[in-house]
N, C-alpha and C positions, 0 to 999 in steps of 0.2 A: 616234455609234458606241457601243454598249452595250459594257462593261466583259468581257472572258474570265473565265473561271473564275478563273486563275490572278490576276489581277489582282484580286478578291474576294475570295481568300484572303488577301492582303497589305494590302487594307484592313482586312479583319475583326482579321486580326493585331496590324497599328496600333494601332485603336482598342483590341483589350483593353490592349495596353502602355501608352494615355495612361489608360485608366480605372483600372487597377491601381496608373499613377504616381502617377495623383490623388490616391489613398486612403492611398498611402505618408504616415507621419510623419516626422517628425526625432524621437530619443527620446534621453534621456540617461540613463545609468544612474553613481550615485554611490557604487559598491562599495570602499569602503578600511579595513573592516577588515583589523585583518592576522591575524584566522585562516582560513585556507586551506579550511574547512567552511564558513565563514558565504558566502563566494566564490561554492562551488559553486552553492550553492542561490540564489544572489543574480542567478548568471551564466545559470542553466540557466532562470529567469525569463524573463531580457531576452533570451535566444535562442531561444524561442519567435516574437518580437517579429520580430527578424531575418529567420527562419525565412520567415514569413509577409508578408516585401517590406517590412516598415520599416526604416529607416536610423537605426542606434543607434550613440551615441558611448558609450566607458565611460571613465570615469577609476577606478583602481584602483591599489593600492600593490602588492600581487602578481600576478604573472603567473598571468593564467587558462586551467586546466586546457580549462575549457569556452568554445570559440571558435566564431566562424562568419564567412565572408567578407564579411558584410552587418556585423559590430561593427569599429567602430574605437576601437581599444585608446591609451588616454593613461595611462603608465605613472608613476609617480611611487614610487621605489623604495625599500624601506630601506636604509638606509647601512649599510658594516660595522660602526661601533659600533653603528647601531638594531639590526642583526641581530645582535648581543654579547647587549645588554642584553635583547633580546628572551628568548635562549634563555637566559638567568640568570631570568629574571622564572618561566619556565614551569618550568624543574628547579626552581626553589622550591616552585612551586605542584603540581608532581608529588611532589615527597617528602614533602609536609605531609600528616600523620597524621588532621588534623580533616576532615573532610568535611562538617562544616556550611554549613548555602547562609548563613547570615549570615556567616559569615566571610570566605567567598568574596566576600560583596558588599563587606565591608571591604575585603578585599585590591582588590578592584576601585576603588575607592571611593579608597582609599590608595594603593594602590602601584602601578596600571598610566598612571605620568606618560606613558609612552614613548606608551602607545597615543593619549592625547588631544592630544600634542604631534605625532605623525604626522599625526593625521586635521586638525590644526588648520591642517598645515605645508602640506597638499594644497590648501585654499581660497585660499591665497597664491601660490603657482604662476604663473607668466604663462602657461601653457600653459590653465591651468584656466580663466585672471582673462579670458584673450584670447577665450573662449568665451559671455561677457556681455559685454565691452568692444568686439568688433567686433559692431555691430548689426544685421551682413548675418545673423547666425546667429542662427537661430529654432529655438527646441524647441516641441512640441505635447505633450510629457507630460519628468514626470522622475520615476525612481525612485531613491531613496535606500534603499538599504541602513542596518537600523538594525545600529549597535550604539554607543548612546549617545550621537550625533555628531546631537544636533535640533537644533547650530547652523549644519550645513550646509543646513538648511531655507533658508539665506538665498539658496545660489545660483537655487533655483527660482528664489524671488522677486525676484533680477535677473534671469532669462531671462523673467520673466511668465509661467509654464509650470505647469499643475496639478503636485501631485508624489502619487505612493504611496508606500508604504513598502513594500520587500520583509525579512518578518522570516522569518528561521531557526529561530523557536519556535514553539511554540502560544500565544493571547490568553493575557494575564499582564497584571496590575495594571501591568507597566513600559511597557507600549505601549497597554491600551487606554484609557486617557484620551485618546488622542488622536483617535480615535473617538467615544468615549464608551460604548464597551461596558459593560455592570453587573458588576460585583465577584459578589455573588451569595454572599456567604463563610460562608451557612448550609448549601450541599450542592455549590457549584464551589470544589474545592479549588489553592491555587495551587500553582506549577510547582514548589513547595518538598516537599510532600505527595505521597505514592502513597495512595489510595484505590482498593478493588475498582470494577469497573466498576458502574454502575448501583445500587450498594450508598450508603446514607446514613450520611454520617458521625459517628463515634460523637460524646460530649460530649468527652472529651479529643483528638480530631483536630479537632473545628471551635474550641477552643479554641487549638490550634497554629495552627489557619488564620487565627484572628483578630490572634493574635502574628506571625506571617508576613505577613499583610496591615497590617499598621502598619510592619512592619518594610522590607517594598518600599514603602510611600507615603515614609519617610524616606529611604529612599534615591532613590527618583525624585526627589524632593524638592532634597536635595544632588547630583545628578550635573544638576536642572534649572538647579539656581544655577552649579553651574559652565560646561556650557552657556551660558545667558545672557551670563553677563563673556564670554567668548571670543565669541558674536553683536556684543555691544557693541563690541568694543575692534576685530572687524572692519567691522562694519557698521552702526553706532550713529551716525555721523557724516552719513550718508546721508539728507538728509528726508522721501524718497519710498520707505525701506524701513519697516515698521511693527517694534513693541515688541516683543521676544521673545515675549510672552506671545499676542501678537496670532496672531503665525506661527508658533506651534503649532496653531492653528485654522482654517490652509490645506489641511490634508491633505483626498486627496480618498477614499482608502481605504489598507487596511493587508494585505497578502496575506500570507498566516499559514502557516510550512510544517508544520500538522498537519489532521486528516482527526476533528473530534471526533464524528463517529457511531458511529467502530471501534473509533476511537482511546480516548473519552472524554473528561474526563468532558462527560456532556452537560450542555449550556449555552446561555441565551439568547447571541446575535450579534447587533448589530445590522446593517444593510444593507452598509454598510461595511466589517464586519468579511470579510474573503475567503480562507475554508480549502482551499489547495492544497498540503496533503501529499504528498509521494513525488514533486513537480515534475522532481526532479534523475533522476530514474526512465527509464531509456528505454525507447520500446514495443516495441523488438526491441532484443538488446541486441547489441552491437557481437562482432565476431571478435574472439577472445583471440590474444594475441601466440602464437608456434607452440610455443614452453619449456612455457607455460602450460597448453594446451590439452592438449598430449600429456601434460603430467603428470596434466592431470584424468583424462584420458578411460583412462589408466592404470591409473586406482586401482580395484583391485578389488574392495575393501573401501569406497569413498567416501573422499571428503576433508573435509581441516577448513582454514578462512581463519581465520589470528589477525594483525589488524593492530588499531592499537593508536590510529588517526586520523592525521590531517596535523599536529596541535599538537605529540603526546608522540613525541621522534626516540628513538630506540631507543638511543642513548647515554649518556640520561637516565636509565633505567633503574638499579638498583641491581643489581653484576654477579653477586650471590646470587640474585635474583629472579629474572634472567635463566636463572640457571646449573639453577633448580629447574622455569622450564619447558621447557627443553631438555631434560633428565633424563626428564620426564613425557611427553612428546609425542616423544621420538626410540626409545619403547618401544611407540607405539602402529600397528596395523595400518593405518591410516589413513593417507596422502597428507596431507602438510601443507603448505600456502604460509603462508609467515611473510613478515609485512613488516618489512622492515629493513634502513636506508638503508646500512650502510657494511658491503660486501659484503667488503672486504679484512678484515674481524673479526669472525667472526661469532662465537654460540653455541658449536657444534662440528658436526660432519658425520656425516648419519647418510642413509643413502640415501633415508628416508620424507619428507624436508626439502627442499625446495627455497625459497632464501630471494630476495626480489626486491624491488629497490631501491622499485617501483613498485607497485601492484598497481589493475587495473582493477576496482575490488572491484565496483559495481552488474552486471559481467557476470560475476564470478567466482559472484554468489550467484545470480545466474541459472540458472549449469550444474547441470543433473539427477544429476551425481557430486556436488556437495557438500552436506554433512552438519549442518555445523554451523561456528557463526560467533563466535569470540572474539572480543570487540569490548569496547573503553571504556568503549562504551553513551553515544558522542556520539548526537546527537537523528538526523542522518540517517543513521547507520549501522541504529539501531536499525529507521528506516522501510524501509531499503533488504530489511533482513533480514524484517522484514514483510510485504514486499511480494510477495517471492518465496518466502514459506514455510519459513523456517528456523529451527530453534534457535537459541538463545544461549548461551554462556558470558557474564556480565559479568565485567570486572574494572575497574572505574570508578575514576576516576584525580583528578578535581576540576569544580567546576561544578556543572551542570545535570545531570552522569554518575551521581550516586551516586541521585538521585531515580528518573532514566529508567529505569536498572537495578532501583530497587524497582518503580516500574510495569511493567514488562516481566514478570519475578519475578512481581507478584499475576494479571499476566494468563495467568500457566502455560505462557508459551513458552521458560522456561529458568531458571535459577539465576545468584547472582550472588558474586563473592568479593571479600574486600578485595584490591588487590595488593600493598597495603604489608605485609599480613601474610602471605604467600600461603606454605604446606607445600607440601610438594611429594605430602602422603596426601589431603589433603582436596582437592588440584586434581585429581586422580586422582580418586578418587571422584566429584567434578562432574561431568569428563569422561563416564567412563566412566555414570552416572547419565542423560545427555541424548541421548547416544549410544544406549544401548539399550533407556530407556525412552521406548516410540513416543507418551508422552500429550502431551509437550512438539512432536515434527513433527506431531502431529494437532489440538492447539490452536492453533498457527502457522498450520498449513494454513489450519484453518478463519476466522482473524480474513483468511486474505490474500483469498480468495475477497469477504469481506465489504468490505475494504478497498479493492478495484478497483471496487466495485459503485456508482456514483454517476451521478449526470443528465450531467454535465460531466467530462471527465479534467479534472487539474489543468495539464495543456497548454492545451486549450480552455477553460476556466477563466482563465485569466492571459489570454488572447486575448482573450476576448469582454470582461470585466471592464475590462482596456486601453485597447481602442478605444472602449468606453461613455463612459470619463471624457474621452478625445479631444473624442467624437462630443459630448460635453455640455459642454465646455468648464470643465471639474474636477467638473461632476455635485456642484453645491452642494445640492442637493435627497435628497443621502443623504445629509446628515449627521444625526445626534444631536440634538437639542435641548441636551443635555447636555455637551457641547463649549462653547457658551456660556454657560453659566453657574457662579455661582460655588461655592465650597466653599458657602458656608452653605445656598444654594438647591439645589442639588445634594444636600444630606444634609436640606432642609425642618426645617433647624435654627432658622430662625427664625418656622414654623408651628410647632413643637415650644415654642420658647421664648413664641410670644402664648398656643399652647393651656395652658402652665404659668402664665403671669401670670393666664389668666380664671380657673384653677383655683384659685391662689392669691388671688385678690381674691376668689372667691364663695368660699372657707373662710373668711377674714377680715371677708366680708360676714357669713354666717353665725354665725361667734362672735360678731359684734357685736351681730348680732340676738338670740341668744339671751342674750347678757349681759345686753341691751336688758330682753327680758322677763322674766329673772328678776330682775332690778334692781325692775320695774313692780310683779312677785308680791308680790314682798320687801315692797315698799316697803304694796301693802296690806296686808298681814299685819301689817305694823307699827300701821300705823293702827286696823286690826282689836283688836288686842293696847290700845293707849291708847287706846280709846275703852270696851272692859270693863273 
């Protein structure tokens, strides 16, 4: 008896659901930084993944903003003192006057114990340990979020499971060795540096670059060593896990959240290396809460978003700074959403203000009412505001902010201020300068057009890039040459050191020979000389 229609339907059905299950992975994602920026973009990666029918686990020390009912969430939380010391760690790092990225690497380097004692405390976990200990559970990929923690490399290598790294910067000397991407330190300038786009840098900035670049090898250097001890003192014991040195040469690629065709500067990549800028971006972007919307849609004049990132809580703040851009902004025609957690104190009240615990900023800078974007000048804020074509204010606060804000600034989409020094004439003047002069929305405009323009979104980019290393079983075949080998061969330091020894033996050949002959000259001339 031949099959009904209806019964051909429910096979057809079937079969897509076992061919679609088939293709499904098991995916792990190792998000525990505890800044709530590095998260998003970490998160907004791995749900792509979800998205698309695989089955991802996340272990994560912060509750993530960005979820999907395909991520199962393993929380591993800071304690109230980690959340104490936390926010003393960052009011320090907020009121300090230096803005130097070396400094910043000290303070990193020095003083963020909390952070490497969290991320060390998550690998020890039985929830985490129970995830390689019960051998029923198989991964097919694992992503690690970096943020200095290349000693959780090890869990891949208990699960057996290729791993990526998902990074929140652009390629920097701190991640691509692990690749083996080129430094390039005669015209790619590092994350320390603002250079014009496409412009060559002069002899005092590739001299900074070369001091910057020595200066991130010793600190990769030391945050590698300290890594290592905490690998060993975990997983050192184990026979069948290899050398630290070893597994850092597992990786099977590094997804980068910058776009450097727009972005800049431009630079060789190797295969490996995989730019997915503006990831956390979404392609429609979500309904604003109803307070939000009706204030936008309100504003007659446009509005302006000042939120200050997820690190700096508005408490932090010095209440003069505070007090000078309340003063500035409660005088302006503009509609303003101010972010700022503790609604029982605020600023003061002024009708053009509407201030909110939360702010859905990727769809605030979406809306056609808003103007202009006061921002830190974290790395995704700045993309977010890119993306959608808006000016900047900076007011860059520590990090990677006070650079991003000079690149922003050379790229003519806005101005930047100190905030530790901030008047309340020259914020005014800023203001008022980005606002009215259209060169800043018309250079923005123009990089966003340019910025959306690629073969691949960086949705389908993380997709296709994903399942490759799946589909290739860690896709050993894109690596580097240059991942396996060592310092001296790597810099052809010891081609350098044989082509100096021939050079110095044929000079030494050379004087000898002419010593030789003038010795021989000499010596007839003598003879010449006693025999007249």
């Amino acid at each position: 008896m031949a099959p009904n229609p209806s019964q051909i339907l429910l096979l057809a059905l079937a079969g897509a659901v076992l061919i679609s299950g088939s293709q499904s992975a098991n995916i792990l994602g190792i998000f525990t930084s505890i800044s709530p920026s590095h998260v998003i973009i970490q998160m907004s990666m791995i749900k792509v993944l979800a998205e698309n029918g695989h089955n991802v686990t996340v272990i994560t020390t912060l509750k993530p903003v960005v979820n999907h009912p395909n991520i199962t969430v393993i929380q591993i939380p800071l304690t109230p003192e980690e959340d104490k010391q936390l926010t003393q760690m960052i009011t320090g790092m907020t009121n300090q006057e230096s803005k130097n990225m070396f400094y910043t690497m000290y303070q990193i380097a020095t003083q963020m114990t909390l952070v490497f004692d969290k991320m060390e405390s998550v690998i020890i976990d039985q929830r985490v340990k129970d995830l390689y200990e019960n051998h029923d559970n198989r991964f097919d990929l694992v992503f690690l979020g970096f943020f200095m923690n290349n000693f959780q490399l090890g869990l891949a290598q208990k699960l057996k499971a290729p791993v990526v790294i998902a990074a929140s910067m652009a390629p920097s000397e701190i991640l691509n060795y692990l690749v083996g991407n080129p430094a390039e330190l005669s015209y790619v300038p590092t994350f320390q540096i603002a250079v014009e786009k496409n412009q060559a840098m002069t002899f005092g900035q590739r001299l900074k670059n070369y001091i910057a670049s020595v200066g991130s090898f010793l600190f990769v250097t030391y945050i590698g060593h300290r890594n290592g001890k905490i690998y060993s003192s975990h997983f050192g014991n184990d026979p069948t896990m290899p050398s630290y040195t070893e597994l850092e040469k597992n990786v099977s690629l590094v997804f980068f959240a910058s776009h450097g065709i727009s972005e800049g500067p431009i630079r060789p990549n190797v295969p490996a290396a995989i730019e997915v800028g503006g990831i956390q971006i979404k392609d429609k972007p979500d309904s604003l809460p109803q307070n939000l919307a009706k204030f936008l849609n309100e504003a007659k004049h446009g509005s302006i978003l000042l939120s200050l990132g997820s690190n700096v809580k508005s408490s932090l703040l010095k209440p003069e700074i505070v007090q000078k851009i309340f003063s500035v902004l409660s005088k302006l025609k503009q509609n303003v959403i101010w972010k700022w957690e503790d609604l029982e104190n605020t600023p003061g009240k002024s009708a053009n203000i509407l201030y909110s615990k939360w702010v859905p900023q990727d769809d605030i800078l979406a809306h056609p009412k808003l103007k202009l974007f006061i921002t830190h000048a974290g790395k995704g804020g700045i993309t977010e505001a890119q993306y959608h074509g808006k000016p900047m204010l900076a007011l860059p606060v520590f990090g990677d902010q006070p650079a991003n804000a000079d690149s922003m600034v050379k790229a003519g989409f806005g101005v930047s201020l100190d905030l530790l020094t901030l008047e309340e004439e020259s914020f005014k003047e800023s203001l008022l300068e980005v606002l009215e002069n259209p060169k800043y929305a018309q250079a923005v405009g123009t990089f966003s057009s340019l910025y959306r323009d690629r073969p691949l979104s960086a949705r389908e980019s993380v997709l296709y890039w994903s399942e490759y290393v799946i589909r290739h079983r860690g896709a050993p075949h894109l690596q580097s040459p240059l991942v396996h080998m060592g310092f001296v061969a790597v810099y052809n330091l010891d081609v350098y050191l044989l082509s100096a020894s021939i050079l110095l033996i044929s000079l030494l050949l050379l004087k000898f020979s002419i010593k030789f002959v003038y010795r021989k000259i000499n010596a007839k001339k003598s003879q010449k000389i006693k025999k007249q």
